[in-house]
C-alpha positions in Angstrom: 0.0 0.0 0.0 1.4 3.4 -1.1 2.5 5.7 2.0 1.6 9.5 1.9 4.5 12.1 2.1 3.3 12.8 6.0 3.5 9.1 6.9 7.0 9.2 5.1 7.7 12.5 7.2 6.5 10.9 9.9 9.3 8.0 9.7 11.8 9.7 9.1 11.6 11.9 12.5 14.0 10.0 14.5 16.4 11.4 17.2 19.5 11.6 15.1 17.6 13.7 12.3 16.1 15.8 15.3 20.1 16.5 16.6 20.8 17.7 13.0 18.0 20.4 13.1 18.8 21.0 16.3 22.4 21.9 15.2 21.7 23.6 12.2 19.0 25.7 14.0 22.0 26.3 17.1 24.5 27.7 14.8 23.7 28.1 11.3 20.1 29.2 11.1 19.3 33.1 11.6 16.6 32.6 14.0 16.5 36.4 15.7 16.4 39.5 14.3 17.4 42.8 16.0 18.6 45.3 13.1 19.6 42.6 11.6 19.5 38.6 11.2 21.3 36.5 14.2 21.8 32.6 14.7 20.9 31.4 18.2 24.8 31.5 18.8 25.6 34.6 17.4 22.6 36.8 19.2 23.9 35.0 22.8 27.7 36.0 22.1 27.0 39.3 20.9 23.5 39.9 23.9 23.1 37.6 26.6 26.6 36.0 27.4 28.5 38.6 29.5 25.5 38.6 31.6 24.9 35.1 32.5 26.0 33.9 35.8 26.9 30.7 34.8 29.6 31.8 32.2 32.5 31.6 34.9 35.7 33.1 33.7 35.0 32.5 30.0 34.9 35.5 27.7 32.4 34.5 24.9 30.7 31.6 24.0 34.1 30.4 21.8 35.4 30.4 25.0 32.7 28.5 27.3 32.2 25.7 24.2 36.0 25.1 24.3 35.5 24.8 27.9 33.1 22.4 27.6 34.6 20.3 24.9 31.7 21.1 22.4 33.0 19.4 19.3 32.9 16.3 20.9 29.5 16.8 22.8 27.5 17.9 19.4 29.8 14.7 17.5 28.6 12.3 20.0 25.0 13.8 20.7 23.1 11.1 17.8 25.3 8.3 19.2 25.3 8.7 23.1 22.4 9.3 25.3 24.7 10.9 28.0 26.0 13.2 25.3 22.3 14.1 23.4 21.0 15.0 26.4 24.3 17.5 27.2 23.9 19.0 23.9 20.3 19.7 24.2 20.5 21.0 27.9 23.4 23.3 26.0 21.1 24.8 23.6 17.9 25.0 26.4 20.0 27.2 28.0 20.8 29.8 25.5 17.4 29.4 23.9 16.2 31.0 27.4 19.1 33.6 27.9 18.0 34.5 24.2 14.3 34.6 24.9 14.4 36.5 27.9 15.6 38.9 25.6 13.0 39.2 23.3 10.4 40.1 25.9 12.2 43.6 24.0 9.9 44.8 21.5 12.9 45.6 19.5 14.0 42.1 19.6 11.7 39.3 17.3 12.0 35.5 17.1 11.9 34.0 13.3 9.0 31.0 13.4 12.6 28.8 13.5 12.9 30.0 16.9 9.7 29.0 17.7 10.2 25.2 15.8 14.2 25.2 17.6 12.4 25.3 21.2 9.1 22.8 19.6 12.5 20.2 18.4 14.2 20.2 21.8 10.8 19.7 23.8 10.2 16.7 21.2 13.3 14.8 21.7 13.2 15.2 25.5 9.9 13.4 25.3 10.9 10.7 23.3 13.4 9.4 26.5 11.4 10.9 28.9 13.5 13.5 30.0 12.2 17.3 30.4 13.6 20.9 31.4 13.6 22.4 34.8 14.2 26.3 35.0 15.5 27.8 38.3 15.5 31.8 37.8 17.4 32.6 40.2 20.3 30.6 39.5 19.7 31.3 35.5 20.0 27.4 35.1 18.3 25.4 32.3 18.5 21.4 33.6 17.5 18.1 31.7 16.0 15.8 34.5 14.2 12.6 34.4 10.2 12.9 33.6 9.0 11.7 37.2 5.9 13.4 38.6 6.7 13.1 41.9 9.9 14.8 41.6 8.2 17.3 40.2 5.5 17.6 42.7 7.2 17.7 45.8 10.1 20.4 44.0 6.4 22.9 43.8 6.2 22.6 47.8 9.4 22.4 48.3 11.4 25.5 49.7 13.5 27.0 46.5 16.8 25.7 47.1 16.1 22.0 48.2 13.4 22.1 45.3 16.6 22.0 42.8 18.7 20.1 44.7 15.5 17.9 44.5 15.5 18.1 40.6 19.4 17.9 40.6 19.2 14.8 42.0 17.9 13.0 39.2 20.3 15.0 36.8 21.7 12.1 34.4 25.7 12.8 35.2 24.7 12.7 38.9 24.8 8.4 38.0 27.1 6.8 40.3 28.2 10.0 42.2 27.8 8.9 45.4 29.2 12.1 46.8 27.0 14.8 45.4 24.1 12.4 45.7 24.9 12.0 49.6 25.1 15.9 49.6 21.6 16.4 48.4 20.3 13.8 50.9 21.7 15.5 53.6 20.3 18.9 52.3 16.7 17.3 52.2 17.1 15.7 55.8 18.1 19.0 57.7 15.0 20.8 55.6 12.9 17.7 56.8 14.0 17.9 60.2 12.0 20.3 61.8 9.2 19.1 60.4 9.9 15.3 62.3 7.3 15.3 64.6 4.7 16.1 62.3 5.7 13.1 59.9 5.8 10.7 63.2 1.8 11.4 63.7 1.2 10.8 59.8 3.4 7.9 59.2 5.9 6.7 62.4 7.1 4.0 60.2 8.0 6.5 57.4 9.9 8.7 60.0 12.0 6.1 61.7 13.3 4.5 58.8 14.4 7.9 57.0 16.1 9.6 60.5 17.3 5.9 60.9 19.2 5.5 57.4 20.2 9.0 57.5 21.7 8.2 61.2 22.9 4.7 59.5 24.2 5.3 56.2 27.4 6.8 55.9 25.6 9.9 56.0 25.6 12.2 58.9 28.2 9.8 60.5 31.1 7.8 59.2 29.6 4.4 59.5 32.2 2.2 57.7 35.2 3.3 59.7 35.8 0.3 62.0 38.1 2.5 64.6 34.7 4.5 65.0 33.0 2.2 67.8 30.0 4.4 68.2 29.1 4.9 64.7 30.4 1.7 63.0 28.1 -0.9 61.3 30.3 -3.7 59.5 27.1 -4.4 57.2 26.7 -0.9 55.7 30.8 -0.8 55.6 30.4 -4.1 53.1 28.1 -2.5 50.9 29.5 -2.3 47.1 29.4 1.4 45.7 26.6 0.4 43.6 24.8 -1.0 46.4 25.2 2.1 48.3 23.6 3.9 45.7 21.1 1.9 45.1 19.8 2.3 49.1 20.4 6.2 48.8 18.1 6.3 45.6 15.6 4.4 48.3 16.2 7.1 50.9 15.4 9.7 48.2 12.0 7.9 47.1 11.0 7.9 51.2 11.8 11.3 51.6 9.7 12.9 48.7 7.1 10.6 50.0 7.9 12.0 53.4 6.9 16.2 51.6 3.9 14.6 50.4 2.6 13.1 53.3 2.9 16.4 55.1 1.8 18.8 52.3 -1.1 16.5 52.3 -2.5 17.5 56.0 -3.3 20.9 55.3 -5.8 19.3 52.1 -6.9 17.2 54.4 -8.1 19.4 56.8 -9.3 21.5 53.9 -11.3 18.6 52.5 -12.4 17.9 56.3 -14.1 21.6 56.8 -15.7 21.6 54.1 -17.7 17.9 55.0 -18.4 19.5 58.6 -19.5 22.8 57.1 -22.0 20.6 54.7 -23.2 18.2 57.5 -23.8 21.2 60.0 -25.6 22.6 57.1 -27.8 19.7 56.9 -28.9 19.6 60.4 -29.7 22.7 60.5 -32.1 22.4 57.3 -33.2 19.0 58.7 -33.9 20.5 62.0 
């Protein structure tokens, strides 16, 4: 059965074509125009760079892609996972240091501008992945697609709601360290709050204060001179393993903002029966 030219299209939009538009719409493409016609790159360099707060000590965006080893993040972004989603979290973030921008009359998006940011949100879908904006920090991030991350990061107080997002950054894979950094964050913010999660769920709170206690966390539990803290069965845990029981902590502990964010609904939802059964007696009476 003959295809149409839209089913064909359709085929052919796989991941590695979507890296070549992305690329070509990056650097080569004039996608703004203020006085005159500017690629994505060339508008950042010339508007938005100096400004940024993650540029470091680079000069210009030569600089910061040298920095970065760009050549071999954009040659390895149709081939590597690890590498497409680098190079699109590159371009995310200049897309929003350029966009920000625009908000300038002066300043206009060409519709490839439009279709660069439509491309990037596509091929995060297709792995699940999606982009997390923190404004104050100026950071564009490519996280993991869970809802519950991204629930508990809206309650969450603005710092430990990125290091909430960070946490399920792809590089942070097998980083024990910065992953053991975040936890710690998340248990001091959760601290205060330990009595009220004992009344919800006891079991919840003992095993979270307990692993954080038990861990390696807030103590050195795998140094065998350290009698107090010492426990030979954490200390024989693989680094894998390790990981594997702090990604179980971090599941407990968004649990843990859930379970309290969910007592003030509660009592919401708990007025308004009383207010509807007092309204009935009273009709009834």
């Amino acid at each position: 059965m003959r295809k149409t030219i839209f089913e064909i299209v359709k085929e052919n939009e796989t991941l590695e074509e979507d890296i070549k538009r992305i690329i070509r719409l990056f650097k080569h493409e004039k996608t703004i125009y203020f006085n005159m016609g500017y690629t994505l790159f060339d508008f950042v360099d010339s508007y938005c760079f100096t400004g940024w707060k993650n540029r470091g000590h680079c000069i210009d965006m030569q600089d910061f892609l040298r920095c970065i080893n760009y050549q071999k993040i954009e040659n390895m972004s149709s081939r590597s996972e690890t590498y497409m989603l680098l190079f699109v979290e590159l371009v995310c973030n200049f897309w929003k240091l350029a966009n920000k921008k625009i908000d300038n009359n002066k300043v206009k998006p060409y519709q490839n501008f439009i279709l660069l940011r439509e491309i990037l949100n596509d091929v995060l879908e297709k792995v699940n992945y999606k982009v997390y904006y923190n404004k104050e920090q100026e950071q564009v991030i490519v996280v993991e697609d869970k809802p519950e991350v991204t629930a508990v990061a809206e309650i969450a107080p603005e710092p430990i709601a990125l290091d909430i997002i960070k946490y399920n950054h792809h590089t942070l894979k097998g980083n024990i360290e910065l992953k053991k950094k975040i936890l710690l964050a998340m248990g001091a913010d959760l601290e205060p709050k330990r009595k009220q999660l004992k009344t919800i769920n006891s079991t919840l709170e003992d095993n979270i204060f307990r692993m954080l206690n038990e861990f390696n966390l807030q103590h050195n539990n795998v140094n065998p001179q350290d009698n107090k803290n010492y426990h030979a069965d954490i200390a024989a845990l693989s680094s894998q393993q390790m990981e594997e029981w702090y990604d179980e902590l971090y599941q407990m502990i968004l649990l843990a903002y859930l379970n309290l964010d969910n007592v003030e609904r509660n009592k919401k939802i708990k007025e308004f029966y009383d207010k509807r059964n007092n309204n009935g007696e009273q009709t009834n009476g």
